[in-house]
C-alpha atoms as a printed R data frame, in Angstrom:
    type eleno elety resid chain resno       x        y       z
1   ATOM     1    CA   UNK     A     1 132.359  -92.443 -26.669
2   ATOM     2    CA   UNK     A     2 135.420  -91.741 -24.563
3   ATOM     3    CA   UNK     A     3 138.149  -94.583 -25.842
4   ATOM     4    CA   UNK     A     4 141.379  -94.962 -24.207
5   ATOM     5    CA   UNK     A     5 144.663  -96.455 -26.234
6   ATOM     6    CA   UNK     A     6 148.069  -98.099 -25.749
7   ATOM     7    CA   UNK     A     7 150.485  -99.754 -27.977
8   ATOM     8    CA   UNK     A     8 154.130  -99.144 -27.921
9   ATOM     9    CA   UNK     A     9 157.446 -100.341 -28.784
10  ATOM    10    CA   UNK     A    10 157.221 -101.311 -32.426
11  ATOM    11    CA   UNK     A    11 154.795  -99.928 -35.700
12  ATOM    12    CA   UNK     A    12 153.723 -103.135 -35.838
13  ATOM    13    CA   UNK     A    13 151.301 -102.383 -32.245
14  ATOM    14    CA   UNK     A    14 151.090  -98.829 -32.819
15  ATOM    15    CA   UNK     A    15 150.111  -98.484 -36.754
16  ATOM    16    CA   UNK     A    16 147.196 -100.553 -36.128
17  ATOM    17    CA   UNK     A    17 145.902  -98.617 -33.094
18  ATOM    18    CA   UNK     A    18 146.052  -95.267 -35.211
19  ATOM    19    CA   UNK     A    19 144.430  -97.381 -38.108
20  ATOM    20    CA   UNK     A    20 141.558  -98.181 -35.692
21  ATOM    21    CA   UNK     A    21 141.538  -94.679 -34.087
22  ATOM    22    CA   UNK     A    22 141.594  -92.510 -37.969
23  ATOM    23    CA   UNK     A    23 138.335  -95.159 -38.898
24  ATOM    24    CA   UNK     A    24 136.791  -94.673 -35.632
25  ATOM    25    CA   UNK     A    25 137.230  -90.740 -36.262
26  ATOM    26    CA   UNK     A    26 135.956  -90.537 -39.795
27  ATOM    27    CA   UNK     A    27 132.825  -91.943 -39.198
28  ATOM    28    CA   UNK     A    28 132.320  -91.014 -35.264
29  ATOM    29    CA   UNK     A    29 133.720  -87.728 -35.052
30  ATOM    30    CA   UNK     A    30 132.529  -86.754 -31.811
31  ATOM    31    CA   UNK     A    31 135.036  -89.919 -29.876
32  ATOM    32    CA   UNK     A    32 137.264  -88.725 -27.747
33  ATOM    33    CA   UNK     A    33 140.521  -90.672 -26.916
34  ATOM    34    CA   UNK     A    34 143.426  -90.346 -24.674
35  ATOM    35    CA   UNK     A    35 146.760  -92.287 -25.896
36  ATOM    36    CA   UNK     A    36 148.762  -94.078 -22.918
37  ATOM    37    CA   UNK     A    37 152.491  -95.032 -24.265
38  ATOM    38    CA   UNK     A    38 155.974  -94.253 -23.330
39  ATOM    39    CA   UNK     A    39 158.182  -91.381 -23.779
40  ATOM    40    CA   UNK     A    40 160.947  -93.255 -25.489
41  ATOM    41    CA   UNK     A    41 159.057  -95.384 -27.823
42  ATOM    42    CA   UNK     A    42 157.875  -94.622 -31.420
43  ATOM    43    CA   UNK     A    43 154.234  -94.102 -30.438
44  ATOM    44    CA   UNK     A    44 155.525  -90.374 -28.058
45  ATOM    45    CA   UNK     A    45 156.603  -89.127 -32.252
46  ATOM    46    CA   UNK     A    46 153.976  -91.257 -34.629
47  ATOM    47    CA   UNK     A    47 150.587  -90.509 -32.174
48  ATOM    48    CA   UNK     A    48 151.832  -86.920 -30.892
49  ATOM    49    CA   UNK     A    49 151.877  -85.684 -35.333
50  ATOM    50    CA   UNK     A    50 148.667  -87.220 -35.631
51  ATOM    51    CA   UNK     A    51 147.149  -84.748 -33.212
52  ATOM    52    CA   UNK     A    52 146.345  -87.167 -30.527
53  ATOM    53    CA   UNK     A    53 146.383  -86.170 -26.635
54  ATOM    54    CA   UNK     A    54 149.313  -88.382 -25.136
55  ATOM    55    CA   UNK     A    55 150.462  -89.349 -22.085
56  ATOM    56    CA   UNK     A    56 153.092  -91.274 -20.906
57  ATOM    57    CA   UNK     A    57 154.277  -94.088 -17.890
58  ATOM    58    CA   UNK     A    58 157.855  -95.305 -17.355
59  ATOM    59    CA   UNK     A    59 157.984  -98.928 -18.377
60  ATOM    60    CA   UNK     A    60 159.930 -101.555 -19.493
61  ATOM    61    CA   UNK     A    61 159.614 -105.212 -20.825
62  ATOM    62    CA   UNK     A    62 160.312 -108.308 -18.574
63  ATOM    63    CA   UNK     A    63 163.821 -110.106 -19.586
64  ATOM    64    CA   UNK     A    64 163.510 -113.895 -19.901
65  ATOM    65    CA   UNK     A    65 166.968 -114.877 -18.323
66  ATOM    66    CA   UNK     A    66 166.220 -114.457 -14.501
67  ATOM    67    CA   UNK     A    67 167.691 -110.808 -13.331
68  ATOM    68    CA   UNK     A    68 167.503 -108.094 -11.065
69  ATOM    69    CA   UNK     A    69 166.329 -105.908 -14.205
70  ATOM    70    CA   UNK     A    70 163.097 -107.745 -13.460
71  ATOM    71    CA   UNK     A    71 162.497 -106.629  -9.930
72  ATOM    72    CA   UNK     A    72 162.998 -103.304 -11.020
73  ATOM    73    CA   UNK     A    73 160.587 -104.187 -14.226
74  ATOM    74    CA   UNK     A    74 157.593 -105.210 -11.534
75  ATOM    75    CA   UNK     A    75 158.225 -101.846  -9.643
76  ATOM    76    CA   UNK     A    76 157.732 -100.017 -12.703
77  ATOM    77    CA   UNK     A    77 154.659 -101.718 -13.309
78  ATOM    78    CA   UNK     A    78 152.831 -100.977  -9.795
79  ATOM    79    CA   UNK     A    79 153.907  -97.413 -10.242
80  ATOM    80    CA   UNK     A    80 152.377  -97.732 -13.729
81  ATOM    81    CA   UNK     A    81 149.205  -99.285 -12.507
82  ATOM    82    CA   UNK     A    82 148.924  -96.097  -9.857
83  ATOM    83    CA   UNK     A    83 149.617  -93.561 -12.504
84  ATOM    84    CA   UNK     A    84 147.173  -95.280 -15.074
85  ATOM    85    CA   UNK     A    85 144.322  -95.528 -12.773
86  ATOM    86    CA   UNK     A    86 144.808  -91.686 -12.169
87  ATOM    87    CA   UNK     A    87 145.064  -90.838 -15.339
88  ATOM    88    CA   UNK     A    88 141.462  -93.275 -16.099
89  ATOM    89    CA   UNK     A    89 139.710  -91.426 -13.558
90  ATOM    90    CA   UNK     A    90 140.400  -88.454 -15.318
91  ATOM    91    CA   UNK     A    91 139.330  -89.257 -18.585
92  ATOM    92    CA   UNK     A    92 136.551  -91.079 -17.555
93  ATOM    93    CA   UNK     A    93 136.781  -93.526 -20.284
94  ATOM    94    CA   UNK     A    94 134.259  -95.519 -21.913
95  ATOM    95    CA   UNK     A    95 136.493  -98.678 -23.033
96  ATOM    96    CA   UNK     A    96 140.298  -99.583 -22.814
97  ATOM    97    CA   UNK     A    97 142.085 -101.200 -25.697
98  ATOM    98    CA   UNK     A    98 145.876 -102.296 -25.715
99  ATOM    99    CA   UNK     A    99 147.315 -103.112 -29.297
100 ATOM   100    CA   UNK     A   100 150.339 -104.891 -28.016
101 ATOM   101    CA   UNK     A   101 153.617 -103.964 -26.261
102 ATOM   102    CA   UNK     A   102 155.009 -103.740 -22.411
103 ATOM   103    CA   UNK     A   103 153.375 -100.380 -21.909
104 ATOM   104    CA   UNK     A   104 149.430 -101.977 -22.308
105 ATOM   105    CA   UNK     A   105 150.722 -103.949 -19.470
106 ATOM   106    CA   UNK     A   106 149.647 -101.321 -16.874
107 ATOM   107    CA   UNK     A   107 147.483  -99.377 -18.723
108 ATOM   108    CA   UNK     A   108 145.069 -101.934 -19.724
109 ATOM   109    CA   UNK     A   109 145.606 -103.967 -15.977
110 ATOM   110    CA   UNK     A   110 144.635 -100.716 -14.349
111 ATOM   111    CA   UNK     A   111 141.359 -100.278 -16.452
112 ATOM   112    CA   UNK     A   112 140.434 -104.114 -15.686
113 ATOM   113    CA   UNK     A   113 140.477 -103.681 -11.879
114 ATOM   114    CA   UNK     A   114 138.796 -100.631 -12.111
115 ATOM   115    CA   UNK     A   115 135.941 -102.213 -13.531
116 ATOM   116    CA   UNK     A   116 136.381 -100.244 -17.067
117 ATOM   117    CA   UNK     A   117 135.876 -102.536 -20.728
118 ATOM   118    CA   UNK     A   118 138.998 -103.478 -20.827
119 ATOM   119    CA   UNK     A   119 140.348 -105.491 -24.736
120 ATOM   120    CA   UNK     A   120 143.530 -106.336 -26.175
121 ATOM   121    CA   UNK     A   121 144.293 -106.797 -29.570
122 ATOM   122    CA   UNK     A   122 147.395 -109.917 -30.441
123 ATOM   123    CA   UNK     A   123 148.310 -109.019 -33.816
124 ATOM   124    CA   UNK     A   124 150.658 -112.312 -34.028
125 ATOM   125    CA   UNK     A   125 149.778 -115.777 -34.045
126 ATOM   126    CA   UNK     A   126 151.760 -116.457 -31.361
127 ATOM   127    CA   UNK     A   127 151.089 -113.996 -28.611
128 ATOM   128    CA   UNK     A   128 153.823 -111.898 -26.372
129 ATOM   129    CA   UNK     A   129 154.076 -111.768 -22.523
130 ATOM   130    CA   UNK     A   130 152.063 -108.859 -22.034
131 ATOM   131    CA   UNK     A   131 148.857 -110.426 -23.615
132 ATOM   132    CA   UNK     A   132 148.856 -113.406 -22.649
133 ATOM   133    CA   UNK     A   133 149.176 -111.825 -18.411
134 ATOM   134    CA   UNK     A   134 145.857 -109.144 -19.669
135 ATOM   135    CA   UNK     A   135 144.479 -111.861 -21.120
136 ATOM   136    CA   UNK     A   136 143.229 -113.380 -17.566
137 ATOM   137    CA   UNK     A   137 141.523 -109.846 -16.767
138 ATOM   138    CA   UNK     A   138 140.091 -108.426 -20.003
139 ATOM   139    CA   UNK     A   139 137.039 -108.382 -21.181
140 ATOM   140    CA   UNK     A   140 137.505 -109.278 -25.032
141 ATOM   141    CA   UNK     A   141 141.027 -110.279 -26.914
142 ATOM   142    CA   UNK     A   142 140.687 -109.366 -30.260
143 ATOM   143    CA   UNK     A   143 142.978 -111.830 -32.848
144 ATOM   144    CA   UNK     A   144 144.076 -111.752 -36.185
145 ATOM   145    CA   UNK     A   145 145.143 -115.029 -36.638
146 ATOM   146    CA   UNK     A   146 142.887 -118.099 -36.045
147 ATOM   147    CA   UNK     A   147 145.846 -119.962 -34.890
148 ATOM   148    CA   UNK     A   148 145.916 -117.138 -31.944
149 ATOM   149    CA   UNK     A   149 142.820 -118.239 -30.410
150 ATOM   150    CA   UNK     A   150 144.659 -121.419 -29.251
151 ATOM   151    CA   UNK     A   151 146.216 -119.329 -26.776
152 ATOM   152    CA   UNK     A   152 143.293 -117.679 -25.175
153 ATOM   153    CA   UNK     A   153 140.068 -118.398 -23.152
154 ATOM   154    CA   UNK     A   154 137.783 -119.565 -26.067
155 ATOM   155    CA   UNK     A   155 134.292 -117.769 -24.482
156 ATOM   156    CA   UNK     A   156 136.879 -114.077 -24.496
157 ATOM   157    CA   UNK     A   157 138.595 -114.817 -28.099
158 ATOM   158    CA   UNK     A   158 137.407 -112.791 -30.967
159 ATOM   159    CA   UNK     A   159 138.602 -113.045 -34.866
160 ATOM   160    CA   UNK     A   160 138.340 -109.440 -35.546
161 ATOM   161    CA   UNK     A   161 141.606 -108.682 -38.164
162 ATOM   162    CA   UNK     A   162 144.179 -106.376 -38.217
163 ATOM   163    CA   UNK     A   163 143.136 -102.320 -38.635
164 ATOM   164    CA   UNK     A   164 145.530 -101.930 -41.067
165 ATOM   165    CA   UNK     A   165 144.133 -104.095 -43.437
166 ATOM   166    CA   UNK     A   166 140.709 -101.491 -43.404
167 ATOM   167    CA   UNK     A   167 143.043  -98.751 -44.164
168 ATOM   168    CA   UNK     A   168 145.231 -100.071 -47.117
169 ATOM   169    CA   UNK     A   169 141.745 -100.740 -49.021
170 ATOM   170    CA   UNK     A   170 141.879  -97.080 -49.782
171 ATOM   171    CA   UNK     A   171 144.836  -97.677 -51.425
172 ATOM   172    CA   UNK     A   172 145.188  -96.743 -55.068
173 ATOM   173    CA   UNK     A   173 147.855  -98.030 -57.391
174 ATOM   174    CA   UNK     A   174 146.935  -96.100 -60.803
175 ATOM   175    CA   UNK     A   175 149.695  -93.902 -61.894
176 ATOM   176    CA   UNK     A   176 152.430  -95.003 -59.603
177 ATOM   177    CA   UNK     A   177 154.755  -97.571 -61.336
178 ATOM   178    CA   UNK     A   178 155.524  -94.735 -63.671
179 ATOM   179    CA   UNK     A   179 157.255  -92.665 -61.189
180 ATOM   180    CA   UNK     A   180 159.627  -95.734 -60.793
181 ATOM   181    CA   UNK     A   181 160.164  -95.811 -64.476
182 ATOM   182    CA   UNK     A   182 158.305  -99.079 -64.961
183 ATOM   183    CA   UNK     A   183 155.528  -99.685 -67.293
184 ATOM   184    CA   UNK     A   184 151.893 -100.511 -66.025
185 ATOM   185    CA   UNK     A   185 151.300 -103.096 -68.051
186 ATOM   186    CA   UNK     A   186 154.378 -105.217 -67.026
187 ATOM   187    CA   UNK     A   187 154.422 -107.503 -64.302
188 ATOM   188    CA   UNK     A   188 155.699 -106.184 -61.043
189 ATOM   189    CA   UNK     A   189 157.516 -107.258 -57.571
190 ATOM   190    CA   UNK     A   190 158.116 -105.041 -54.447
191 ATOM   191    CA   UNK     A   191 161.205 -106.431 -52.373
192 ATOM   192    CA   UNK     A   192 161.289 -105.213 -49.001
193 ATOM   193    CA   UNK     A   193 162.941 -106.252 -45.725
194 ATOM   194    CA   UNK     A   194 160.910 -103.690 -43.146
195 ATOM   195    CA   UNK     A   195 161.647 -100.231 -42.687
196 ATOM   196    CA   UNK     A   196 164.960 -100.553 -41.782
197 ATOM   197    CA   UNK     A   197 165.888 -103.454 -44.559
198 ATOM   198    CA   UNK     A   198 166.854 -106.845 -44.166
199 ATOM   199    CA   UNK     A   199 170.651 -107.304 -44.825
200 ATOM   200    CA   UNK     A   200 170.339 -111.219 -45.854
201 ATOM   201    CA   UNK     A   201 167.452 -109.828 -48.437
202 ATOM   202    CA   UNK     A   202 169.587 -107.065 -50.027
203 ATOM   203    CA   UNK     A   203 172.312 -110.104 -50.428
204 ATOM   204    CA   UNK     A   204 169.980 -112.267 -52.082
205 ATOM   205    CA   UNK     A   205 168.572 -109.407 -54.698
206 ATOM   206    CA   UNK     A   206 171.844 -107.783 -54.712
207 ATOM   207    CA   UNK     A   207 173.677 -111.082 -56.068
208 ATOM   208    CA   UNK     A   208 170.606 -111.782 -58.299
209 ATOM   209    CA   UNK     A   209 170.860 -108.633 -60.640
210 ATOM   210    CA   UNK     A   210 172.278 -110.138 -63.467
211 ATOM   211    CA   UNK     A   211 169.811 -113.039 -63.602
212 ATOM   212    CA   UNK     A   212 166.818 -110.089 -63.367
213 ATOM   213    CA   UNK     A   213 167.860 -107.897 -66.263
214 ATOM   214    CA   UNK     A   214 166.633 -110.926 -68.147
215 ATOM   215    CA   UNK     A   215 163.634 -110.793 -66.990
216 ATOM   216    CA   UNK     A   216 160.194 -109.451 -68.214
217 ATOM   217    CA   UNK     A   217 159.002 -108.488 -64.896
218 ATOM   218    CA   UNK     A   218 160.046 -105.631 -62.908
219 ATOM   219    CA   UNK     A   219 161.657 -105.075 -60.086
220 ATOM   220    CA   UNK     A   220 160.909 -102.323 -57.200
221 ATOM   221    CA   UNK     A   221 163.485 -103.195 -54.645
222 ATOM   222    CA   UNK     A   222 163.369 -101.465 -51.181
223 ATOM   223    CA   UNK     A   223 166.752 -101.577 -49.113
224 ATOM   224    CA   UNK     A   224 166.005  -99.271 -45.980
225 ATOM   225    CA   UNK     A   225 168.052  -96.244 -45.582
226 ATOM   226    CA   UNK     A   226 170.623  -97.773 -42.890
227 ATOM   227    CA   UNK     A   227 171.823 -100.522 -46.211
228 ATOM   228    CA   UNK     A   228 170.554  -97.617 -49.121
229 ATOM   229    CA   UNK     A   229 174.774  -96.437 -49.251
230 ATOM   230    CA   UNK     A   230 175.803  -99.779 -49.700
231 ATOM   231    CA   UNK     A   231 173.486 -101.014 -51.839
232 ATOM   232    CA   UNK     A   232 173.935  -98.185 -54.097
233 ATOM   233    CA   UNK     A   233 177.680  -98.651 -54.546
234 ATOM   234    CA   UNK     A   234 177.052 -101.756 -55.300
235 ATOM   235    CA   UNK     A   235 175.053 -101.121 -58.424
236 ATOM   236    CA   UNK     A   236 177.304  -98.052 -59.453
237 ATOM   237    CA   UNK     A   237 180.042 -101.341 -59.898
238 ATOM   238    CA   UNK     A   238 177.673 -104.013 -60.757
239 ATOM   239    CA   UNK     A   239 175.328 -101.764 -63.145
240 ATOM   240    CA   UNK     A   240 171.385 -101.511 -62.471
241 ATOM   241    CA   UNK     A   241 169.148 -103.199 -65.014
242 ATOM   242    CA   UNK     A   242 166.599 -101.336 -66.904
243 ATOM   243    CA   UNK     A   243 163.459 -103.497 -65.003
244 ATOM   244    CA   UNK     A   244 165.183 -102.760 -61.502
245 ATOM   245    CA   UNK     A   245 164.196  -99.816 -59.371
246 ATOM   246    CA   UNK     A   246 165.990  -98.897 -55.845
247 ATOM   247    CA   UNK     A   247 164.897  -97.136 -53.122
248 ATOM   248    CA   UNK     A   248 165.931  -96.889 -49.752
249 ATOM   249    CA   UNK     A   249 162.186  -96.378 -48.488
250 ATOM   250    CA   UNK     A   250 158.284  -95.904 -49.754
251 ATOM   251    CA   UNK     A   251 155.868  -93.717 -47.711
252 ATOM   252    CA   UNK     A   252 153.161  -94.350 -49.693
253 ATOM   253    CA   UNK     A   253 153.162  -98.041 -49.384
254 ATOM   254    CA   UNK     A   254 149.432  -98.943 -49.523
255 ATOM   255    CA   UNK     A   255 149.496  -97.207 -52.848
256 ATOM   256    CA   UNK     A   256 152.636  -99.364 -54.077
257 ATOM   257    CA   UNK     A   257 151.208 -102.217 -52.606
258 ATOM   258    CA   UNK     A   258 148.011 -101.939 -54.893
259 ATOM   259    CA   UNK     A   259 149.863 -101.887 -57.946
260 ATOM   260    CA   UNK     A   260 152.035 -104.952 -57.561
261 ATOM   261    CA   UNK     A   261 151.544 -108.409 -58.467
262 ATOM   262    CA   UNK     A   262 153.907 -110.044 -56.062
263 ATOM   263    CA   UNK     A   263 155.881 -108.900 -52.547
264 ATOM   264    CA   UNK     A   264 158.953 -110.367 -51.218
265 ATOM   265    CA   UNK     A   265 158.800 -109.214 -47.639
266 ATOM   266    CA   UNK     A   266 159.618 -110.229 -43.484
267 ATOM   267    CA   UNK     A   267 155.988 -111.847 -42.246
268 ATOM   268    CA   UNK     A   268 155.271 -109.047 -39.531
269 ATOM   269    CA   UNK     A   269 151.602 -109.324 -38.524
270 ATOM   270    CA   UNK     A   270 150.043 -105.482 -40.516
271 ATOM   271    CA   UNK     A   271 151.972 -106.623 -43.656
272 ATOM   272    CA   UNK     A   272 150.187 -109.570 -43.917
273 ATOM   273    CA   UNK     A   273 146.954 -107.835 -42.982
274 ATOM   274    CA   UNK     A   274 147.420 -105.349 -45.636
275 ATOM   275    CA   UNK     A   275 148.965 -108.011 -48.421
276 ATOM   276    CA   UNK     A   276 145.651 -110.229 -47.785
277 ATOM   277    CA   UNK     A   277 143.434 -107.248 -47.481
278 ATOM   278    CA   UNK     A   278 144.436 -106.354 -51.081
279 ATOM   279    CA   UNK     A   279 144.817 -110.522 -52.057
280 ATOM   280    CA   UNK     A   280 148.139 -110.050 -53.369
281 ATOM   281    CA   UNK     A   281 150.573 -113.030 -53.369
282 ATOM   282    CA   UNK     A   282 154.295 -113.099 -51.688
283 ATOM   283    CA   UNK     A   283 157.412 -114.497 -51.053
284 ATOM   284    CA   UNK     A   284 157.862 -114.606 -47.141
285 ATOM   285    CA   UNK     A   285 161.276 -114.083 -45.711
286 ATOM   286    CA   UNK     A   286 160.405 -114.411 -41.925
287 ATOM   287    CA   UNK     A   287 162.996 -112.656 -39.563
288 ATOM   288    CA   UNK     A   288 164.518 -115.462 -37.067
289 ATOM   289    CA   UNK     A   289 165.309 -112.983 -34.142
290 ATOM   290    CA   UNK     A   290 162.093 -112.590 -32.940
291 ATOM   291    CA   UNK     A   291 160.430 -113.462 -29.991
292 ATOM   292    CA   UNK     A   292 158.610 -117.254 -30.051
293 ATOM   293    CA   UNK     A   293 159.576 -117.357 -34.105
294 ATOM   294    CA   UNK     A   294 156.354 -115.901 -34.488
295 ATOM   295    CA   UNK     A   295 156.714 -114.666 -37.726
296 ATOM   296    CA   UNK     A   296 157.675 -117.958 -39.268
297 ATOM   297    CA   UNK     A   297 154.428 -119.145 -37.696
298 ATOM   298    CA   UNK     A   298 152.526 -115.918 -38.889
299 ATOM   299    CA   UNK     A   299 153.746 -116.812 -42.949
300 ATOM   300    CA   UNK     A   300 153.124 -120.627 -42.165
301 ATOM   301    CA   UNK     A   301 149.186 -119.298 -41.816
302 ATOM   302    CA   UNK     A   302 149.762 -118.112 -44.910
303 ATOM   303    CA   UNK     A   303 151.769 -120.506 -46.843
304 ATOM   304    CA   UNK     A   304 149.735 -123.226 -45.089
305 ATOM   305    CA   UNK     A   305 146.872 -121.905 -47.017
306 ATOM   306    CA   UNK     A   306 148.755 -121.489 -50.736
307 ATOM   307    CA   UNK     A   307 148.739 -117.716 -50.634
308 ATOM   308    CA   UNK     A   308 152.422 -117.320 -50.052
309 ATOM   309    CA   UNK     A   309 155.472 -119.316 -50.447
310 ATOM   310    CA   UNK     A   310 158.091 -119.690 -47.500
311 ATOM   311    CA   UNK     A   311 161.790 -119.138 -47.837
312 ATOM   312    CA   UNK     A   312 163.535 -119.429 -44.923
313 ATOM   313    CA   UNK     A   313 166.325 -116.974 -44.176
314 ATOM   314    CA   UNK     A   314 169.012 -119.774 -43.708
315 ATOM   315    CA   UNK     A   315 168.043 -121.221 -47.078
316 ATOM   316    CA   UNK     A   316 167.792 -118.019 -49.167
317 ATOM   317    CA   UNK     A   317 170.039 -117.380 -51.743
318 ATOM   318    CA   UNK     A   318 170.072 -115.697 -55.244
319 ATOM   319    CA   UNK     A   319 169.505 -118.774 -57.169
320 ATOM   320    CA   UNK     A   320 166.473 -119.636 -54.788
321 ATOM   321    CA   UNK     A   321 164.797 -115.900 -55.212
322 ATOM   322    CA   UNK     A   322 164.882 -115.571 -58.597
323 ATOM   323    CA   UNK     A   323 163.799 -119.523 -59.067
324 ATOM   324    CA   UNK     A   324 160.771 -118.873 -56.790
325 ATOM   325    CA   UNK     A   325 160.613 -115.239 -58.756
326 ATOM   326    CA   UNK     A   326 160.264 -117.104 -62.203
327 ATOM   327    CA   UNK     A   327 157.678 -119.776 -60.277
328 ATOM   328    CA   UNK     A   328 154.873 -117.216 -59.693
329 ATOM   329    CA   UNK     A   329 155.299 -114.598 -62.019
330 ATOM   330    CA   UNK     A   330 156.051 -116.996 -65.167
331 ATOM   331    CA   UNK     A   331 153.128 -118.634 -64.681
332 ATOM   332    CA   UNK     A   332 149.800 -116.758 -64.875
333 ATOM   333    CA   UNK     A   333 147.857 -119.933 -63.620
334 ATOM   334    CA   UNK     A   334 149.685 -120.107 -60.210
335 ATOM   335    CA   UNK     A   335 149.824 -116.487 -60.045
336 ATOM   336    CA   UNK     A   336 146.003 -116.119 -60.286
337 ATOM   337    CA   UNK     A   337 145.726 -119.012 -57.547
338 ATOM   338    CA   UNK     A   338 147.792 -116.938 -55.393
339 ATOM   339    CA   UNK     A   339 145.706 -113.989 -55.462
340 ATOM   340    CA   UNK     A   340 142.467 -115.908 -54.982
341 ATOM   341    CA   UNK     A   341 144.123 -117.223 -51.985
342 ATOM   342    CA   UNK     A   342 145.575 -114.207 -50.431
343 ATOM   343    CA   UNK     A   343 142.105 -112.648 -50.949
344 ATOM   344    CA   UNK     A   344 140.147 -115.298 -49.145
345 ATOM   345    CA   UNK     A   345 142.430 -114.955 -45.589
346 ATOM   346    CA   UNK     A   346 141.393 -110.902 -45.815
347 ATOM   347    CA   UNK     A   347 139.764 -108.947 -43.418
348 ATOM   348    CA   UNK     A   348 138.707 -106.056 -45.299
349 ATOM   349    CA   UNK     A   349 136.232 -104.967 -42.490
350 ATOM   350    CA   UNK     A   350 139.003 -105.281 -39.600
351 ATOM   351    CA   UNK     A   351 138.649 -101.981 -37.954
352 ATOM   352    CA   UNK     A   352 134.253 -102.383 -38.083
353 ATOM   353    CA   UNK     A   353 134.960 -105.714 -36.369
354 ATOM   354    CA   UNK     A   354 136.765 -104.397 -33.576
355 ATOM   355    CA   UNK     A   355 134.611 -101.325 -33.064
356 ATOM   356    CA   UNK     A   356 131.698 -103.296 -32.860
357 ATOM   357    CA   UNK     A   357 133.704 -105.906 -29.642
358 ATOM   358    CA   UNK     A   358 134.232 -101.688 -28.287
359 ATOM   359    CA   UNK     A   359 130.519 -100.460 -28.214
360 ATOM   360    CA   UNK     A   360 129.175 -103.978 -27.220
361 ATOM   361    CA   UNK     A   361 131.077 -103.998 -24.269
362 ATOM   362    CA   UNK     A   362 130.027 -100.377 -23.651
363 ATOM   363    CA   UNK     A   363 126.297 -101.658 -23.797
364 ATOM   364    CA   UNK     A   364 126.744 -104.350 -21.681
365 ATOM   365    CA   UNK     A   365 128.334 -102.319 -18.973
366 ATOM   366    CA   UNK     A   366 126.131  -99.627 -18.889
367 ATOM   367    CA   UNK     A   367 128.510  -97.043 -20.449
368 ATOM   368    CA   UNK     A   368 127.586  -94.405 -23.043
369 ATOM   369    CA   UNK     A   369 127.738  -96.119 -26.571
């Protein structure tokens, strides 16, 4: 199978398109693809080191006040469209799939009218711009979220999971609280505000250091490198308890992720698909600058459900952490309850799901499976 793929802009499109596209590899080596992002965006660095062919359009997002930007924005996506369909001819492809961002816009337009299996994948809950135009012209739209499928045309809209959440079941936790200097028997809670940090979240754990070097659970606290400096000076004057580990940012994550009992985390769509994957509980922080407040409604799917508890950012304080801290760790009944319920909302089988939407749509349109 020839599969085309776009995503751009943030990890959150792109790390589950390379999720679905290492899967699809490992167990059909012989699939070609053909990447279709932008030359500024993340995806030109995170899909060019995994060794995938790349190519890219100039295009940019649609602003929501009304401005001339946006004429421009609609002239970039015609040229797109024309540079796309050249570029589908060439490869021939058997299936188009757009994981989110302005640059599918084209891309996955362009296969549409040219009569090629066309899917998008809406990671959120609440769907952006882009998806929600494609989703008149695809074939499939592949969601993560049941509350998505509101959105869409109900006889198109698929519950198929987030990639990521295939991946992270790999994941293997045995060994690595150690290299933090925690024990493996203790209980244990990963703090992290994204890979750039969350300033309100390093506040909150920051101010609540005192109140956690009396606890029996540890800490692994993640700052991201642009607040690691601060952070650091801060415990050189305030003193780091013994149960408190800081780093400015994990690379093996999954592997973390496996060994911890509870997260305190932003509710971006692939860490929720990889926290429910693995059924582990958390503490949802959602970021308010966002587009739609989507991931407030992405933890309220959760939280909703009992597998999380929400704190929102405006309310968060020390006190309030290490209160809701105490409330799930403390208490091995609610803890286990947690877990159970985190587990149930997982879609282990994610990437199989949205292979299978691929090479049915391949079937039905009389292209190579």
């Amino acid at each position: 199978m020839k599969i085309v793929v776009s995503g751009g802009g943030t990890g959150g499109h792109i790390y589950p398109a390379l999720a679905l596209i290492r899967m699809i590899k490992m167990k059909h080596p012989d699939t070609s693809f053909l990447y279709i992002g932008t030359e500024k965006g993340l995806e030109s660095k995170l899909v060019v080191r995994e060794g995938i062919p790349f190519k890219s359009i100039d295009i940019t997002g649609f602003r929501r006040a009304v401005s001339f930007e946006n004429v421009k924005t609609i002239m970039r996506f015609l040229k797109g469209v024309n540079e796309c369909k050249k570029m589908l001819k060439e490869f021939q492809p058997d299936v188009v799939i757009g994981t989110g961002g302005y640059v599918c816009g084209p891309v996955v337009y362009a296969a549409a009218k040219m009569g090629i299996p066309a899917i998008v994948h809406e990671q959120n809950s609440v769907p952006g711009l882009t998806n929600k135009f494609l989703s008149r012209y695809v074939d499939k739209i592949a969601v993560c979220f049941e509350e998505a499928k509101a959105y869409f045309p109900a006889e198109k809209t698929i519950l198929t999971g987030n990639p990521r959440a295939s991946e992270v079941m790999k994941a293997n936790g045995t060994g690595i609280l150690e290299k933090y200097g925690f024990q493996s028997n203790r209980k244990t809670v990963l703090i992290f505000g994204g890979s750039r940090g969350a300033r309100p979240i390093n506040d909150a754990v920051t101010g609540a250091l005192k109140d956690l070097a009396n606890r029996q659970y540890q800490v692994l606290y993640v700052t991201g490198d642009v607040h690691y400096e601060h952070v650091a000076n801060m415990l050189k004057t305030a003193g780091k308890p013994n149960n408190v580990a800081v780093e400015p940012f994990i690379h093996n994550m999954p592997d973390v992720l496996a060994a911890c009992d509870l997260v305190v985390a932003r509710a971006g769509a692939t860490t929720l698909a990889e926290l429910t994957a693995l059924g582990i509980p958390s503490i949802l922080i959602p970021s308010p600058y966002v587009t739609n407040n989507h991931q407030e409604k992405n933890a309220r799917s959760l939280t909703d459900r009992d597998a999380a508890v929400l704190l929102l950012e405006k309310d968060l304080t020390s006190q309030l952490l290490v209160k809701e801290l105490d409330a799930i760790l403390m208490n091995e009944l609610q803890l286990l309850k947690m877990k159970e319920e985190s587990k149930r909302l997982g879609i282990r089988d994610a990437a199989d799901r949205l292979y299978t939407v691929m090479t049915e749509l391949t079937k039905k349109s009389g292209r190579s499976s």
